[in-house]
N, C-alpha and C positions, 0 to 999 in steps of 0.2 A: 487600301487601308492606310492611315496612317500610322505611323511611331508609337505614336503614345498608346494607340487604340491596339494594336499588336502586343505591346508591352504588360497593358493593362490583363488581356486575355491571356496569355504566358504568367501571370500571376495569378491568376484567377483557378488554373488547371492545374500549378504548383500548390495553390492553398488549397483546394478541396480535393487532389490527391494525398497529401499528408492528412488531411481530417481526417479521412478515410481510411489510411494507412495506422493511425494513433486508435480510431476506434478495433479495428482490427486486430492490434497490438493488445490492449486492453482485455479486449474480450477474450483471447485464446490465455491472457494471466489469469484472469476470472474463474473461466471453465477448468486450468490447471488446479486451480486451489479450487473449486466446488464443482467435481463433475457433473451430481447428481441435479445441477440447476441450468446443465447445458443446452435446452429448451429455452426457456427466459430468457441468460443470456443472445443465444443467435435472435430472437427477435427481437429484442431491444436493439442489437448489433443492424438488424438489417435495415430498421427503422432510422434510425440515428444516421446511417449511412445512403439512404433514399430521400434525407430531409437535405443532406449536405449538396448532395447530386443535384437536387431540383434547384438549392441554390444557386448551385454553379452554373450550371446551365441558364438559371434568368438575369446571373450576373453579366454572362458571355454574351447574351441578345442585348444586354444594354449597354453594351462595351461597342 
């Protein structure tokens, strides 16, 4: 592998770790202030964080 392409992938695992980590964040503020909607929440959470992953992953195959 080269540099760049090493570089690229190391960014690629740091931005859709944070994505990830900010919907996560989000969501446990959410369900603090409306427990009763703690269902909705996690599946919008896990959605949102399964769109991210798939991205990451076809960004790392094209890297």
């Amino acid at each position: 592998m080269e540099i760049p392409t090493i570089v690229g992938a190391g960014l690629i695992v740091i931005g859709a770790g944070m994505g990830i980590g900010r919907i996560g964040s989000s969501a446990m503020d959410a369900i603090a202030r409306q427990p009763e909607a703690t269902n909705k929440i996690q599946t919008a959470m896990l959605i949102a964080a399964a769109l991210i992953e798939g991205i990451g992953f076809a960004a790392l195959f094209a890297a």
